[in-house]
Z-matrix of the N, CA and C atoms (Angstrom, degrees):
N
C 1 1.447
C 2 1.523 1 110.82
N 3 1.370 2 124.63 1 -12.30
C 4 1.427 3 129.07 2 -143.88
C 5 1.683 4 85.44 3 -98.38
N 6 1.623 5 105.90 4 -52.29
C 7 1.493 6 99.08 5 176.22
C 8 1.533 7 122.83 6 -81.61
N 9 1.024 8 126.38 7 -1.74
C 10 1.576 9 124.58 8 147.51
C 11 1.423 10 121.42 9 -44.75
N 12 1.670 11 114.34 10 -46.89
C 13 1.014 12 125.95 11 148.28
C 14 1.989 13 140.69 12 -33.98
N 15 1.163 14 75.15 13 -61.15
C 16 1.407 15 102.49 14 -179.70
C 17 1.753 16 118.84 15 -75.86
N 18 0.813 17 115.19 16 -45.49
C 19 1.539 18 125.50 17 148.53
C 20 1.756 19 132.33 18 -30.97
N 21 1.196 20 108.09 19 -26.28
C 22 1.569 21 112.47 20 168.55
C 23 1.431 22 98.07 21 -100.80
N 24 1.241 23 135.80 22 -36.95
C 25 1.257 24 140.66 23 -147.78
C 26 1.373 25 109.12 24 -71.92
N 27 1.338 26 95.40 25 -44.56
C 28 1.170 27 137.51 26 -159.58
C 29 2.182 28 102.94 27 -63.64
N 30 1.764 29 86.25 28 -58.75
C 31 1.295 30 91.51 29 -163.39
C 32 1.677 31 112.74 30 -89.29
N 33 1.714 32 103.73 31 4.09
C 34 1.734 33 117.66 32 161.51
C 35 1.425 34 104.59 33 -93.23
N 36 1.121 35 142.27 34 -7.04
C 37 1.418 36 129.53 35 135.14
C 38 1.328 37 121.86 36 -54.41
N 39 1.212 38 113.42 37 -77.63
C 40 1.643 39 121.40 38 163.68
C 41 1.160 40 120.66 39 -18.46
N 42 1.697 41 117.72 40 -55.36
C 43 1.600 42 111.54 41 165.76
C 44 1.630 43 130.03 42 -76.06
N 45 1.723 44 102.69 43 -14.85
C 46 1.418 45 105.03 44 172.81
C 47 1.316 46 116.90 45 -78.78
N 48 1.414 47 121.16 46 -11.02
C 49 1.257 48 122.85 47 -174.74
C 50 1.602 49 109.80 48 -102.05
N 51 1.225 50 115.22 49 -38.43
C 52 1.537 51 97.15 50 156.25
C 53 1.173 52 139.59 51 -89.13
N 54 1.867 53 123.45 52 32.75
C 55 0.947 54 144.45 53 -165.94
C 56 1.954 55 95.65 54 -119.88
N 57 1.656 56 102.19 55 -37.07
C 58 1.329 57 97.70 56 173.17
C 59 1.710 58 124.46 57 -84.51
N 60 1.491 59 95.66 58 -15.77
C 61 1.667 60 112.15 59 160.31
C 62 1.529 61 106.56 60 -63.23
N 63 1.325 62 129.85 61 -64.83
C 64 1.435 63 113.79 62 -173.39
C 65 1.632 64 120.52 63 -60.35
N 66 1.471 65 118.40 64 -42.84
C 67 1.155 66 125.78 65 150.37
C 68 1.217 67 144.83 66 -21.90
N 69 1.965 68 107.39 67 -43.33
C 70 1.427 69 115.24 68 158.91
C 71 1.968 70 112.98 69 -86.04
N 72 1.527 71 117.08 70 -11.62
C 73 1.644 72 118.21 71 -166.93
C 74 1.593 73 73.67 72 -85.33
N 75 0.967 74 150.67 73 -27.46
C 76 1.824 75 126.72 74 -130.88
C 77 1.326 76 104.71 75 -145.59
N 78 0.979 77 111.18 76 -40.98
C 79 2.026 78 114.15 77 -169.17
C 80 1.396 79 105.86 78 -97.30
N 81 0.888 80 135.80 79 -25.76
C 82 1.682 81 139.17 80 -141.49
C 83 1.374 82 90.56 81 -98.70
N 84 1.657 83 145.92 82 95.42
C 85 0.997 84 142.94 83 170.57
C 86 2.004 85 94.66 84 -45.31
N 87 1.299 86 110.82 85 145.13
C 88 1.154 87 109.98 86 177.21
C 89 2.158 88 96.41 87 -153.00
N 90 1.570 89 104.73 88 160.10
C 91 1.555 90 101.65 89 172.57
C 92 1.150 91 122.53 90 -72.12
N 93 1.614 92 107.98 91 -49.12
C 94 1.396 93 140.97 92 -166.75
C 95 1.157 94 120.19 93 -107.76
N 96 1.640 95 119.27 94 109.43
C 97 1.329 96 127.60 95 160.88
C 98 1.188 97 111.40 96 -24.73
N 99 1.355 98 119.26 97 -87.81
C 100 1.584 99 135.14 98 -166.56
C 101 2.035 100 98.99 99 -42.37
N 102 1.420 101 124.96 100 -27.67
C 103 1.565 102 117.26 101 176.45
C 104 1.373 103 113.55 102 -68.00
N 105 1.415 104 89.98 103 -33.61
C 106 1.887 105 104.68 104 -177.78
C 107 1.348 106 110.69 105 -69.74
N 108 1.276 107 122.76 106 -48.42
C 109 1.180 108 122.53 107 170.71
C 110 1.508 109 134.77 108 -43.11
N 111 1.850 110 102.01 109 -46.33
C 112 1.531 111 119.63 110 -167.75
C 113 1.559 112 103.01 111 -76.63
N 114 1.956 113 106.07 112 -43.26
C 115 1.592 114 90.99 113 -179.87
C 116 1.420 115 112.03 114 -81.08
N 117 1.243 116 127.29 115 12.84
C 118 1.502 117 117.48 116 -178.69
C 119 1.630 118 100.11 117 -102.04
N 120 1.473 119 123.12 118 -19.63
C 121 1.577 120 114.71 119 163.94
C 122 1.240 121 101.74 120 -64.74
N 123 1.805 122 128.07 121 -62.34
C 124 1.180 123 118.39 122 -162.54
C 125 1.143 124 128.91 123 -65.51
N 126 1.781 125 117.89 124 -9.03
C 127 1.253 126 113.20 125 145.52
C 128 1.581 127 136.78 126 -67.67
N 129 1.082 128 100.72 127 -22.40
C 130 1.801 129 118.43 128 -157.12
C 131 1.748 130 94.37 129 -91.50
N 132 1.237 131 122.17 130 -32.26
C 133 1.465 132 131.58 131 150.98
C 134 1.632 133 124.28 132 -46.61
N 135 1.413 134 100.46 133 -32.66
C 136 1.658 135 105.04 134 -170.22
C 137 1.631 136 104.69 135 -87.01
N 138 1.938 137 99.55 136 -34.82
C 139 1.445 138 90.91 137 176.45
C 140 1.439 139 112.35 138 -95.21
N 141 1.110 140 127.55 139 -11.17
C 142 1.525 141 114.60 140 158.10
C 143 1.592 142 116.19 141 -60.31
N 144 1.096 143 114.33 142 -33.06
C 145 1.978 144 103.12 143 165.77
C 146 1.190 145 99.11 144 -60.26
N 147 1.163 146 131.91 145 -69.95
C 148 1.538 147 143.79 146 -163.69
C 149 1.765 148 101.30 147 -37.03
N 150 1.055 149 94.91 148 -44.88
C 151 1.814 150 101.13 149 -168.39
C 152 1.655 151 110.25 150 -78.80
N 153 1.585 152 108.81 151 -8.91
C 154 1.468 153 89.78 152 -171.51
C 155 1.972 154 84.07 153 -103.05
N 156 1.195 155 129.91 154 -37.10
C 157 1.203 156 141.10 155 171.90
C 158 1.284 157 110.25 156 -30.95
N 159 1.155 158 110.18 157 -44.52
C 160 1.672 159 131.85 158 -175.38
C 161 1.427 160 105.98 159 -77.94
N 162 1.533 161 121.11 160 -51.05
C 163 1.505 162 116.44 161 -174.46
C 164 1.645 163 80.67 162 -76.79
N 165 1.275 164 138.98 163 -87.25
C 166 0.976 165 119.49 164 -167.78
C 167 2.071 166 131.98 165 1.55
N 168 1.206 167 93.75 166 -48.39
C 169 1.260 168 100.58 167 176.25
C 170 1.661 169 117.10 168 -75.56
N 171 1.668 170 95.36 169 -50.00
C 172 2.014 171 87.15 170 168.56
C 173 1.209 172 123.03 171 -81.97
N 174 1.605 173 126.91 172 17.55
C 175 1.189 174 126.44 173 174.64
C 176 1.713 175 86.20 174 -92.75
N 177 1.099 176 136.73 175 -56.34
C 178 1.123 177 134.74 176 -152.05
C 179 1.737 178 111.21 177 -73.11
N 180 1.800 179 126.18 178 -37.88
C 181 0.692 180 135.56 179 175.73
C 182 2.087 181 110.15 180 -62.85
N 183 1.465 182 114.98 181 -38.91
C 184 1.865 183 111.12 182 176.57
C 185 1.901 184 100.60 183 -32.92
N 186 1.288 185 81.52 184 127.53
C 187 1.307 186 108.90 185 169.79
C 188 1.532 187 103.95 186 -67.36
N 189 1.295 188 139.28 187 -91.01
C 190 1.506 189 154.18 188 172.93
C 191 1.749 190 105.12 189 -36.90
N 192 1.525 191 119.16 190 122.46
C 193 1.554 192 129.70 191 177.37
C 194 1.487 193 107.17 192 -66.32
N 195 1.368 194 136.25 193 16.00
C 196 1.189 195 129.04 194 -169.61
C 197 1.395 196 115.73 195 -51.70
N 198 1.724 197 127.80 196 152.22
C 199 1.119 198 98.80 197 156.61
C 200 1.421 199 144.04 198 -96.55
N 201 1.663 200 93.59 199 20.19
C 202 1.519 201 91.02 200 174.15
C 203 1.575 202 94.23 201 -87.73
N 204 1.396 203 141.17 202 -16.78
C 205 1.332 204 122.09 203 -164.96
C 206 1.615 205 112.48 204 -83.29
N 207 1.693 206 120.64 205 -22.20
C 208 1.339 207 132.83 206 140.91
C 209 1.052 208 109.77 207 -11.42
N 210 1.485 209 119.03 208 -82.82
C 211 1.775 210 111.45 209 -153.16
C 212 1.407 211 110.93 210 -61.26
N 213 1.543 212 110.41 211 164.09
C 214 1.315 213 97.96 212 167.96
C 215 1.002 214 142.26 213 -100.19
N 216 1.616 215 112.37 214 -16.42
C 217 1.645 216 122.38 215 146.02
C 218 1.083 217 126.59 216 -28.99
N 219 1.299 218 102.91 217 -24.08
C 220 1.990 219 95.97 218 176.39
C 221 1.268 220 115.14 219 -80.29
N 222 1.788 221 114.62 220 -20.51
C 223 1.972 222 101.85 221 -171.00
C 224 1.659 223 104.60 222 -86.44
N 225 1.380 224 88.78 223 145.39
C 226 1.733 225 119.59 224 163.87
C 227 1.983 226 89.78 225 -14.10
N 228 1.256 227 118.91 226 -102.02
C 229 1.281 228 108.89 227 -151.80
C 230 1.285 229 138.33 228 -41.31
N 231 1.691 230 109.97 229 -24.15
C 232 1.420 231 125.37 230 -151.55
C 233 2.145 232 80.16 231 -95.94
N 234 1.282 233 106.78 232 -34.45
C 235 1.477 234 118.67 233 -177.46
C 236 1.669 235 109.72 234 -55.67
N 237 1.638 236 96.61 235 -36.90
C 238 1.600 237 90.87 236 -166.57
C 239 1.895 238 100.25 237 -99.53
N 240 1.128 239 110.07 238 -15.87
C 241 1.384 240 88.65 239 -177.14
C 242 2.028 241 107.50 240 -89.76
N 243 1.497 242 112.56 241 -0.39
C 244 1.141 243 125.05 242 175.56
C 245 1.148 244 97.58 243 -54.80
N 246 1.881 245 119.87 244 -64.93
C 247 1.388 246 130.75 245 -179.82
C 248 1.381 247 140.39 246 -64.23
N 249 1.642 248 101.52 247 -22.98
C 250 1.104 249 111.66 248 158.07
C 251 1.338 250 141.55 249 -74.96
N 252 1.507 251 112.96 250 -11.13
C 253 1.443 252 134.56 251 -179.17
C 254 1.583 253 95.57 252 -95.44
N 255 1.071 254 116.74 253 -82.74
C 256 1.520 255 123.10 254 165.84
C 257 1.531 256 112.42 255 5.30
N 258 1.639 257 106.52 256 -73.63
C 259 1.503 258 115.53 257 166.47
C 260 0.923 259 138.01 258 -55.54
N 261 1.310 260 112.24 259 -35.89
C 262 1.680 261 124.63 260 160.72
C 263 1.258 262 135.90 261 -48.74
N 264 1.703 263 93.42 262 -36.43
C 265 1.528 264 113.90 263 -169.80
C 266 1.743 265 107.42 264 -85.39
N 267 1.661 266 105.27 265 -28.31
C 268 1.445 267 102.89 266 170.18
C 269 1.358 268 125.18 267 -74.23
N 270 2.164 269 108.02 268 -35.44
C 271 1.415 270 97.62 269 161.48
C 272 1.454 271 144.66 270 -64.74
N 273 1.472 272 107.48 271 -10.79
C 274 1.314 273 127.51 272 -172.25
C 275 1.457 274 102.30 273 -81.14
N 276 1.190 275 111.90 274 -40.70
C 277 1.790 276 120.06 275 -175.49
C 278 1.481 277 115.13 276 -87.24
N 279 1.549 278 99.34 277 -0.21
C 280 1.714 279 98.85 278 -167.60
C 281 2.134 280 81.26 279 -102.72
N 282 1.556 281 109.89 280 -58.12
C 283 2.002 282 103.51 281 -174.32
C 284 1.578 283 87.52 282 -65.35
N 285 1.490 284 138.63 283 -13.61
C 286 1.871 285 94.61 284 172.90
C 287 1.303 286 117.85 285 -71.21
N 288 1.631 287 114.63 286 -36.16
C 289 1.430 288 118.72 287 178.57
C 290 1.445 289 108.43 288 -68.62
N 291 1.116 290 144.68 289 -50.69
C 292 1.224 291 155.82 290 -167.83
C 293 2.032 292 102.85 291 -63.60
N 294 1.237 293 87.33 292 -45.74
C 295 1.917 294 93.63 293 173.08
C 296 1.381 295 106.17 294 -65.38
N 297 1.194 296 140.02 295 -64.11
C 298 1.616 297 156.52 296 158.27
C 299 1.318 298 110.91 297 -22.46
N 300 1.146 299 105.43 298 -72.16
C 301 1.791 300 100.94 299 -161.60
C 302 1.779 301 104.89 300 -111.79
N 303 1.100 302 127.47 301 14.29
C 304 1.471 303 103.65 302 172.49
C 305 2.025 304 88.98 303 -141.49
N 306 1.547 305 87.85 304 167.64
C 307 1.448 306 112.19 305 -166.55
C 308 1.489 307 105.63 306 -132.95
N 309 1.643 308 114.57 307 107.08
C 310 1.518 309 132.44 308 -151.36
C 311 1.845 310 98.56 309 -99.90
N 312 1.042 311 106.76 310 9.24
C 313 1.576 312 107.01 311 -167.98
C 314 1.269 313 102.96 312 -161.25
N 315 2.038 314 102.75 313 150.22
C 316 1.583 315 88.29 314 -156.00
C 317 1.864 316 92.46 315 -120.99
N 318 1.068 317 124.29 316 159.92
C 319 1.458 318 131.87 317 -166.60
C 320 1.340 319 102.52 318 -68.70
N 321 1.552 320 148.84 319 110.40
C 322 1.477 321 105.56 320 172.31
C 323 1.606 322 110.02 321 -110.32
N 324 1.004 323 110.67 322 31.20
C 325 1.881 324 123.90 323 -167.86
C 326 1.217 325 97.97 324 -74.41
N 327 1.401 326 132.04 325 -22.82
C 328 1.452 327 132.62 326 -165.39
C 329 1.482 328 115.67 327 -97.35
């Protein structure tokens, strides 16, 4: 019953923490690329513990010994922060290029 519990709790951490990862890659006016970068690993580190802690828990809670329900790639959390990093990592690489090489606004002083 304890991890019935623990199982939602679990996986609203998991989403609060990679919610505060995108928050620091994207929102956080910052000077320095390379700052943006370092605190968005050291976040993305905190919720990758969080996410295996979390599957940890719904791996342990499956009712049925299967062995696909074993691994831990298969639970909900470890699943969503897979996708959530994934995505992150393409939006992050899509505004560096987009910041770099193109110009979204046009001069009209001239």
């Amino acid at each position: 019953m304890l991890t019935e519990v623990a199982k939602p709790i679990a996986l609203l951490l998991c989403m609060l923490s990679l919610c505060a990862v995108f928050q620091t890659a994207f929102l956080v006016p910052a000077s320095d690329l390379h700052q943006t970068i370092l605190d968005s690993l050291e976040l993305l580190l905190m919720a990758a513990g969080i996410s295996l802690i979390s599957g940890l828990i719904f791996r342990e809670s499956a009712e049925e010994p299967s062995a696909d329900s074993k691994r831990l790639m298969t639970t909900l959390p470890v699943q969503v922060f897979c996708w959530a990093a994934t995505t992150m990592l393409l939006l992050f690489v899509c505004c560096w290029y987009l910041e770099s090489h193109c110009i979204f606004y046009r001069d009209i002083r001239y």
